[in-house]
N, C-alpha and C positions, 0 to 999 in steps of 0.2 A: 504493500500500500504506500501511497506517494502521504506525504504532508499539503494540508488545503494551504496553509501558510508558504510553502515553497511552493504552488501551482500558482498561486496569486503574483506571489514576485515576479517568478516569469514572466509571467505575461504580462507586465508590468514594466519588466526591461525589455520584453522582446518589441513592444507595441510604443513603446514609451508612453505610457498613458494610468491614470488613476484608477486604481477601483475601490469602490466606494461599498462601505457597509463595512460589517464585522467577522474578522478572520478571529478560530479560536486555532493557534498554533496544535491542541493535540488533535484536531478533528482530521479524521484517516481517510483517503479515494482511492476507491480502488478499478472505478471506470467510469468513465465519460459516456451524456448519452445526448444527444439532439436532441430538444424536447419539442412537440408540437405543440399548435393550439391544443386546449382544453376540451374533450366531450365526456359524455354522460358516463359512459363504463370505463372511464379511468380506472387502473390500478393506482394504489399507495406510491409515493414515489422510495425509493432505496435512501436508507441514511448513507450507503460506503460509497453514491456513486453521483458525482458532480452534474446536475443539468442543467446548459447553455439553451438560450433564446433568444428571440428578438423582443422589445418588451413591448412592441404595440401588439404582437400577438395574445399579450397576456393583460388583459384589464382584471381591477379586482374584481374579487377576490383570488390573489395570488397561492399555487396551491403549496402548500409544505414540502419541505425538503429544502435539498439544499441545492440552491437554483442562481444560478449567473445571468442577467440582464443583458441582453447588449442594447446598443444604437436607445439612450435613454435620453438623447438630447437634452438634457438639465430638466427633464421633464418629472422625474421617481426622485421624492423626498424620502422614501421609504427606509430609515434608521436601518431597521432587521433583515434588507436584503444585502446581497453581493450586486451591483450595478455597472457597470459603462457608460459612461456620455457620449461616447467618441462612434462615429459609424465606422465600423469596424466589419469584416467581413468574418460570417460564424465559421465557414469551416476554417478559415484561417486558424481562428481561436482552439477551434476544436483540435486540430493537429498539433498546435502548441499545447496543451493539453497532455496529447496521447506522446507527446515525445518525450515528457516530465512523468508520466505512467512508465513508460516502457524504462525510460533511466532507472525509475527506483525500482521495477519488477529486476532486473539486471541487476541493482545494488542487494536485495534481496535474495536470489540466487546464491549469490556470490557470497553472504556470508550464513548461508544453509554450510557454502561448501567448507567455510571455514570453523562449519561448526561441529559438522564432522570429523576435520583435523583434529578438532581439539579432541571431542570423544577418542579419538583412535589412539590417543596421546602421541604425536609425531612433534610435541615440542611449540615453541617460539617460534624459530628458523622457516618452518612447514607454514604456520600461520601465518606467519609474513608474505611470505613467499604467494601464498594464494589469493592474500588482500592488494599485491603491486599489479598479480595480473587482472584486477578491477580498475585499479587507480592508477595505474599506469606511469606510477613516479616512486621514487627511490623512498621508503619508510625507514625510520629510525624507532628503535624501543629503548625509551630512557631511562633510568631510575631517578630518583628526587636528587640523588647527589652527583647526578650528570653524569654518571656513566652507562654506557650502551650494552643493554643484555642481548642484543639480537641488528639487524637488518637487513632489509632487504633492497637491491643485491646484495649475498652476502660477503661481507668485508669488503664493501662499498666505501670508503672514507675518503672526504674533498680534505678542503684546508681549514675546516669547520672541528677538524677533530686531533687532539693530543692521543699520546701512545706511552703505555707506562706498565712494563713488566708483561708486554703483552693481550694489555685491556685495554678501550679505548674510553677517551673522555671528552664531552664538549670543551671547545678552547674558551679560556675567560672571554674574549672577544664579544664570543657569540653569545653566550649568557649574559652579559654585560646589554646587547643589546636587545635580548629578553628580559630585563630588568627592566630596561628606559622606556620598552614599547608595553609594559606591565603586563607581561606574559604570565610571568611566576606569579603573583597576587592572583589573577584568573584562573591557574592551574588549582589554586588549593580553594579558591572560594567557587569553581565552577564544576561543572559534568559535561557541558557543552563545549564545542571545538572555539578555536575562534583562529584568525587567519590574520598574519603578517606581513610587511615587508622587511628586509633585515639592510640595517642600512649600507652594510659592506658587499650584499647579493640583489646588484640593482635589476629586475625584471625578471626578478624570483621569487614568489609567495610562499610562506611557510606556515602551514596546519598545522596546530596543535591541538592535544586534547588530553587531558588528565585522566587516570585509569586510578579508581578506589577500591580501598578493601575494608567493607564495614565504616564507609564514611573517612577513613585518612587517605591523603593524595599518595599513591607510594611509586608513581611515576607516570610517562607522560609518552605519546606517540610522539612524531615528528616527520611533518610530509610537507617535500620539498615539491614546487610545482616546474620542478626543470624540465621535462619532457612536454606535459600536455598541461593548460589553463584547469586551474578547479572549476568543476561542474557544481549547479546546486544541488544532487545527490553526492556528490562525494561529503558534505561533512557527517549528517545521516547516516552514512558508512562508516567510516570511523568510529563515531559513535558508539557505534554497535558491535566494531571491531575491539573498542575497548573494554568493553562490557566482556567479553569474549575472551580476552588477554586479563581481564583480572581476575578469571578462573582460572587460567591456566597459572597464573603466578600465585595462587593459592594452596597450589600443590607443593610449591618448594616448602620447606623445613623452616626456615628462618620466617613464615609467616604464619603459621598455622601449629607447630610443634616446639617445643621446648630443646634448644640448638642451643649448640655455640659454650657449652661446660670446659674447654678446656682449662681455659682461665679464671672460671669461679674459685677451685680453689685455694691457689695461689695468693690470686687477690684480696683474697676473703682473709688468709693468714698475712699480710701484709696493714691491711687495716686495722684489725685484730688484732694486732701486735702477737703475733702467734711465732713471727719468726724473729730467731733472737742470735741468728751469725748471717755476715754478710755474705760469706763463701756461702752457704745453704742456698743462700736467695739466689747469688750470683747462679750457680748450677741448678736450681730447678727453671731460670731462664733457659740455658741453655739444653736442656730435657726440652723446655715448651716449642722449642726450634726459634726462639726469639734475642733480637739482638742486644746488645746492653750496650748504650751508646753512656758518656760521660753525663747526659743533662737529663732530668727527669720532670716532670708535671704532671699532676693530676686534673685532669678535667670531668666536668657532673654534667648532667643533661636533665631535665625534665619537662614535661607536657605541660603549655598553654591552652587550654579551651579545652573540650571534652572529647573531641572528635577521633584525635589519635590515641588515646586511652582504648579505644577497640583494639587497636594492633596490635601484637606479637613484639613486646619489646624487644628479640633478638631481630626483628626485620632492620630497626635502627643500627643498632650492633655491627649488623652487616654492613649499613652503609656507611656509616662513620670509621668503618677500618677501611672500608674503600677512600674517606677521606685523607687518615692517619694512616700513611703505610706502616710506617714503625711501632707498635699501639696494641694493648689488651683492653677488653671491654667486657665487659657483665653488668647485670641486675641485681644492683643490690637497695635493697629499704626503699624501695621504687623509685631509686631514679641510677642513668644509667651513668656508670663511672669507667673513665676508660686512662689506662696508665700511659702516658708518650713521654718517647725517650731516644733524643738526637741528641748529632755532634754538635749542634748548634745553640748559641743563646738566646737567638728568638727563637721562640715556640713554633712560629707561624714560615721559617726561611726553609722549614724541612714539607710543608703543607699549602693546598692551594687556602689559602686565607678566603678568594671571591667567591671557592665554593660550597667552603661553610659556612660563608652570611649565608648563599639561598639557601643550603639547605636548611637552618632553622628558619629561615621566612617561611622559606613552603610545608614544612610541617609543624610550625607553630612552634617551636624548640626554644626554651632558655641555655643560656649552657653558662657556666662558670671553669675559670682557669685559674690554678695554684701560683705562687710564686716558681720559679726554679727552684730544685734542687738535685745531688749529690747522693745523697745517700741511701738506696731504694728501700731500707728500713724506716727511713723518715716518712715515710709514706703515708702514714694516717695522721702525719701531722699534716700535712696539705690538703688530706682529704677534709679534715675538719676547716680548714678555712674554707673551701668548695660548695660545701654543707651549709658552712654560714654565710657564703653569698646568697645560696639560691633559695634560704628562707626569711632573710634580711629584707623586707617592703624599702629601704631607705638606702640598699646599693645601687649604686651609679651604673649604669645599662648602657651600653653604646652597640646597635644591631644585634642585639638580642645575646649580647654576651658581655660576662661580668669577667672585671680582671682584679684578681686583688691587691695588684699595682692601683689600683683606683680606690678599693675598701678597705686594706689594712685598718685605719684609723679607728673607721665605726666598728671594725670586730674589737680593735683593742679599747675602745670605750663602753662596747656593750657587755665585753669579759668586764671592765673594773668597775660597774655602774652597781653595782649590789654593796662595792667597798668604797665607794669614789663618790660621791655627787657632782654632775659633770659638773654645775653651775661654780660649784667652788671652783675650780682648776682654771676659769679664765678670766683673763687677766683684768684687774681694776679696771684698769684706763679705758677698757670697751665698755665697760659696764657705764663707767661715767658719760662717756661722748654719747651713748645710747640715749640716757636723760637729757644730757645737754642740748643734742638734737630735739627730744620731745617739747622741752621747754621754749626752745629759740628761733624753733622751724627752720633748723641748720641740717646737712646734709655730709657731715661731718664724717661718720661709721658710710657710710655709704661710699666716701669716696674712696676711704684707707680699705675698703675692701675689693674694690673693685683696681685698685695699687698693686694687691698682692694677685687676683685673679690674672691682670697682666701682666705678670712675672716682674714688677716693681720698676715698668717702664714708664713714662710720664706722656712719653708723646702717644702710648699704646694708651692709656687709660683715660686720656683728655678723648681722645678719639672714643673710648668706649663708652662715657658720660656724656658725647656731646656738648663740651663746653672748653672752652679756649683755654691752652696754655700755661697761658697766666692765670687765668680761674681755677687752674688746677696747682700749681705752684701756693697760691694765695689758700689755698684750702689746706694745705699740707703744713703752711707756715703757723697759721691758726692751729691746727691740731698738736702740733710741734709744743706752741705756746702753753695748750691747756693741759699735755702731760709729757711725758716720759720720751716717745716717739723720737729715733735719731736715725736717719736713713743710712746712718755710718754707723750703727751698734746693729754688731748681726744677735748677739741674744736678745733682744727687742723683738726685732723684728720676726726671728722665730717664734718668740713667745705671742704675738698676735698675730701672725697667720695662724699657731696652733688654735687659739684660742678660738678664730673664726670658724674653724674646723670644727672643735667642739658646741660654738655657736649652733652648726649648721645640723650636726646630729642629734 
């Protein structure tokens, strides 16, 4: 059956021309019929089947069903029909019509056959393989964290795509401009395809469409329009085809069964403080066939919104080693924690950085990151800072990831706040300039904070208040005046940045 919503457009681009009345998008055709005038031993007319007319043949009462007007000359006000104004010639219409039928009966076909596939279980590769020869252009099967389980042709790859141990991955380029064209955003909030241009692939369309399992996005088609222009049955197919692909990817292990234990119990005595030599540690890495690079971190994950709470926390698992090539991951205390450990000191110089923003965009993902360290015993000391970012409402979030390069503070004020009263710990002279502003309607704390925000630069902070130079100068003199403040004494000045700090938590 075609879509009355995509028989309408047709005919709407083929004709260039309005039509008038009310399309409901799920209402289904499954044949066209010429309608004559009106006599006495009419049959009922068919709900699944479109009838076109001329509308001077038909004065009211107009009979039920679902009926196309033509040549209305602005004559039918009629809200509740399908109409034309345009003289238009019917069988024209009708053939346009039966050419939008006979596409979707062909798109239909076509994924009986691939439904078959799947029953016979022949795999991803099979199913692809029998949806290019409908669409007639190169298919991609993606996962959330950009890399390709399948396509067709296979091992088809342009200059759209990185290589790495032998797996393929979208290049940041291209994600990059699936970002700006809000691809990703549509993938995780839609079901529906939706169609691109990419700005590096001038006079190329790119289809996409998100494939769910129990409501999480856990990846996405990708149909390039290099060979033939997209048809309006083709997104319908896809569609359908994903629907189709996300039973088949329900069979794998990592969605549906409890996977991936190699490394629970390792990790589990690492947090645990279970293990108490570093030689032990060192050699049961090398037992898990895993490297021990010099720099270690811990990273946590957890679910935003309720959606991916359906999935198989070891499906993430999976994809986030796909992130982390060097990396352990499990399920612990429901969220997922994964050990990484490079030669390097950023975290992020052994890992693609752009493709873990999407993928916690498209799956809704918090994630937090330990400081560095050394010692793979230390390990549930980092884990605990991890913990206390990602239940901390008051840490600092930058793309949906916490670093405790940004939170140390508030953990070590929220550990001393049972023996500490933050208020005491900061310093007088804010205390006072805070009154002193209230009283004098001065802007006083306002500016010395906004001094230290930019890194204690004059021409950065005149610039970030909006106010000249010398009004900024003049503010600072005055502050100078009413306490302590020396922009030459560094203990000062740490003692009120700290203080602001504690201000702010």
């Amino acid at each position: 059956m075609a879509c009355l919503e995509t028989i309408i457009r047709n005919i709407q681009d083929t004709f260039q021309i309005h039509v008038h009345g009310p399309v409901f998008s799920d209402q289904r055709i499954e044949s066209v019929y010429y309608l004559l005038p009106p006599h006495d031993d009419q049959l009922p007319l068919d709900p699944h089947t479109l009838y076109i007319g001329n509308y001077k043949d038909f004065p009211p009462p107009i009979p039920d069903g679902c009926i196309l007007l033509l040549n209305c000359c602005g004559e039918c006000k009629d809200l509740s029909r399908l109409y034309i104004n345009e003289d238009l010639d019917s069988f024209a219409v009708l053939n346009c019509i039966q050419q939008e039928l006979y596409a979707s009966r062909k798109a239909d076909l076509k994924i009986d056959e691939v439904f078959q596939v799947l029953q016979a279980g022949y795999g991803y590769q099979s199913m692809l393989d029998t949806a290019r020869s409908y669409l007639n252009n190169p298919i991609t099967l993606c996962t959330t964290s950009f890399s390709v389980l399948a396509s067709s042709p296979k091992e088809r790859f342009d200059d759209k795509f990185d290589v790495y141990e032998k797996k393929f991955y979208l290049k940041n380029e291209f994600i990059r401009n699936m970002k700006e064209k809000e691809v990703l955003q549509h993938l995780f909030t839609s079901s529906s395809p939706m169609v691109v241009e990419i700005d590096d692939s001038p006079g190329i369309a790119y289809l996409f469409c998100s494939i769910h399992i129990r409501r999480a996005a856990v990846g996405y088609l990708c149909i390039s329009s290099l060979y033939r222009p997209f048809e309006a049955a083709d997104s319908a197919f896809v569609m359908n085809l994903s629907k189709l692909i996300s039973l088949e990817m329900q069979k794998a292990e990592c969605y549906a069964e409890k996977t991936g234990l190699k490394y629970e119990c390792f990790l589990t005595d690492l947090i645990e403080q279970n293990l108490h030599s570093e030689t032990i540690a060192v050699r049961h890495l090398v037992q898990l066939g895993e490297p021990f690079y010099q720099y270690f971190w811990v990273l946590g994950f957890t679910f935003h919104g309720f959606s991916n709470h359906q999935l198989n926390p070891n499906y993430y698992i999976d994809q986030l080693s796909g992130i982390f090539k060097h990396s352990m991951a499990f399920f612990y205390k429901g969220t997922v924690i994964l050990l990484h450990t490079s030669s390097y000191k950023d975290p992020y110089q052994s890992i693609d950085k752009h493709k873990l923003t999407h993928f916690l965009q498209l799956n809704q993902i918090n994630a937090a990151i330990s400081y560095r360290f050394e010692k793979i015993l230390d390990t549930w000391r980092y884990y605990n800072q991890v913990i206390f970012m990602l239940k901390n409402k008051k840490c600092v979030r930058k793309e949906r990831c916490l670093n405790y390069e940004d939170n140390y503070l508030n953990h070590l004020l929220e550990a001393a706040q049972n023996d500490i009263n933050a208020e005491t710990i900061i310093h007088p002279d804010l205390l006072f300039l805070q009154k002193y502003d209230q009283e004098n309607n001065t802007e006083y704390i306002k500016t010395l904070k906004a001094y230290f925000l930019n890194n204690r630069n004059a021409l950065n902070t005149s610039n970030y208040l909006h106010i000249h130079k010398s009004t900024f100068f003049y503010r600072i003199g005055k502050i100078a005046d009413l306490t302590s403040f020396d922009p030459a004494n560094a203990q000062i000045l740490f003692s009120y940045e700290f203080s602001f700090r504690v201000m702010d938590f």
